[in-house]
Structures are given as C-alpha cells and as structure tokens.
C-alpha positions as CSV (number, residue, x, y, z in Angstrom):
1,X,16.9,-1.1,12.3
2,X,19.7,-2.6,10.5
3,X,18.9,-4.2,7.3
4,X,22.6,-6.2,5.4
5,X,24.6,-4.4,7.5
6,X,23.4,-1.0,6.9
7,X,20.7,1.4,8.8
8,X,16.9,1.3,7.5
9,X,14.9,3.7,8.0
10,X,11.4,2.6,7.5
11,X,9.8,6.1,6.6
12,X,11.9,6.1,3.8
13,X,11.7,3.0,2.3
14,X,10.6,2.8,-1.5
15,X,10.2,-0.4,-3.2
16,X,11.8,-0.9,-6.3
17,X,10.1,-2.5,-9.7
18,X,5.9,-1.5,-8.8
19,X,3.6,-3.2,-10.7
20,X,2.5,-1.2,-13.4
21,X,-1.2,-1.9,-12.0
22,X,-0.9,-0.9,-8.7
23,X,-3.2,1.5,-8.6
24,X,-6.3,-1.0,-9.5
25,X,-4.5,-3.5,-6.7
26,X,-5.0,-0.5,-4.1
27,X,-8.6,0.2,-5.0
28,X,-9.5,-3.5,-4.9
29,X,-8.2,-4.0,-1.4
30,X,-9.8,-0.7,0.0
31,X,-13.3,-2.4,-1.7
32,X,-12.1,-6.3,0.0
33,X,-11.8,-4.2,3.2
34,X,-14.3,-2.0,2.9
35,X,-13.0,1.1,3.4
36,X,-13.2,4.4,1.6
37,X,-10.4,6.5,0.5
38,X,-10.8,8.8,3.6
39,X,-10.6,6.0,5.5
40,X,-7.3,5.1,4.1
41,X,-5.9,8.3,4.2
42,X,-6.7,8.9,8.0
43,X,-5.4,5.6,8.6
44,X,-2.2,6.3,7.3
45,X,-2.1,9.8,8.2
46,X,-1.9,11.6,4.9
47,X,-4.7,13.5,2.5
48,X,-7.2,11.9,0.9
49,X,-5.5,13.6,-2.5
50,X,-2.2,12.0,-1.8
51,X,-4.3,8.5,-1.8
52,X,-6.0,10.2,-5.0
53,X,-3.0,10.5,-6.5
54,X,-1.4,7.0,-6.0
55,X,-5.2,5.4,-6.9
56,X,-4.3,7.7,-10.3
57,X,-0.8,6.3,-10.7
58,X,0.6,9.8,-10.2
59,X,2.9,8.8,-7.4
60,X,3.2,5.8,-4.9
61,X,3.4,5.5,-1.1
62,X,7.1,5.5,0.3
63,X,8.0,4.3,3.8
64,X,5.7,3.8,6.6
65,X,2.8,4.2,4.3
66,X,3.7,1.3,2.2
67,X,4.0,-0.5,5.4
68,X,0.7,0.4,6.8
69,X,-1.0,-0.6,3.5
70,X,1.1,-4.0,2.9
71,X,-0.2,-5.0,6.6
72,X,-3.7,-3.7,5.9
73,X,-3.5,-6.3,3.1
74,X,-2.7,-9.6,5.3
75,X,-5.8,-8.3,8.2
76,X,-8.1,-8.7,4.8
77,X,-8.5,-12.6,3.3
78,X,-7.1,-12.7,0.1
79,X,-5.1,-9.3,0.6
80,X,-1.6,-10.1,0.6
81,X,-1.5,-12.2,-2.1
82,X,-3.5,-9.1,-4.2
83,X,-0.9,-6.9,-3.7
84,X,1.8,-9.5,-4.5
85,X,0.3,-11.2,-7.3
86,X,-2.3,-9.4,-8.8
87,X,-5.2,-11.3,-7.7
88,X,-6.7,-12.8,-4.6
89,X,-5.3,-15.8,-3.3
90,X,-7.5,-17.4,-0.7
C-alpha cells in the first residue's frame, strides 16, 4: 500500500505521540466488549503476556495489532471515540 508516495507496510506501523493512558483505554474497551485478555490475545494472534505487557504500559502494539484493536474499537458503541479521546462518545 502506498501511503504519500511511499510504501506502507501495515505490520509495521507504529503510531507516534500514545496517550500516556493507554493502557486504562485498552482495558476499558476489552470490559465495553466483553472480552478477556485471552480473548484479545488470540484475536490478534499474540500471548496473553504481550497484551499483559501493553495493559502494564511496558510496551505498545505495532502494526497489524494496532490495527486489529483500533477496528475492534468501532464494532463496540462508544469504542472509537475511547481510544481517540479518552472517553466514550456515544
């Protein structure tokens, strides 16, 4: 895919400027949607201690499983706009 006239590789994009409270924006979506860390995890195809770790603020997700969560967020009301903004916007 070609993003400004350059390649982008979706597996290896990493956001720039996280909010510093990510972590509590990722654990209040997985409780909106009702899912468990395992769940998470297995969606996204990595270990539950890599989702640990970012639910810990000890790393974030890169690439496709920034992806996967960002359009986990908009299939749950109010989702998007918690990991945009902080809070749920319904």
């Amino acid at each position: 895919m070609a993003v400004e006239g350059r390649d982008f590789n979706v597996e290896e994009y990493e956001p720039s400027g996280w909010p510093e409270d990510f972590p509590q924006r990722l654990e209040s979506l997985l409780g909106m949607a009702d899912l468990t860390r395992g769940d998470l995890a297995r969606h996204l195809g990595v270990t539950e201690r890599t989702v640990q770790r970012w639910l810990v603020g000890g790393g974030r997700p890169k690439g496709g499983s920034y992806y996967a969560i960002m359009q986990l967020s908009r299939s749950v009301p109010g989702g998007f706009e918690l990991m945009l903004y902080g809070e749920a916007r319904e």
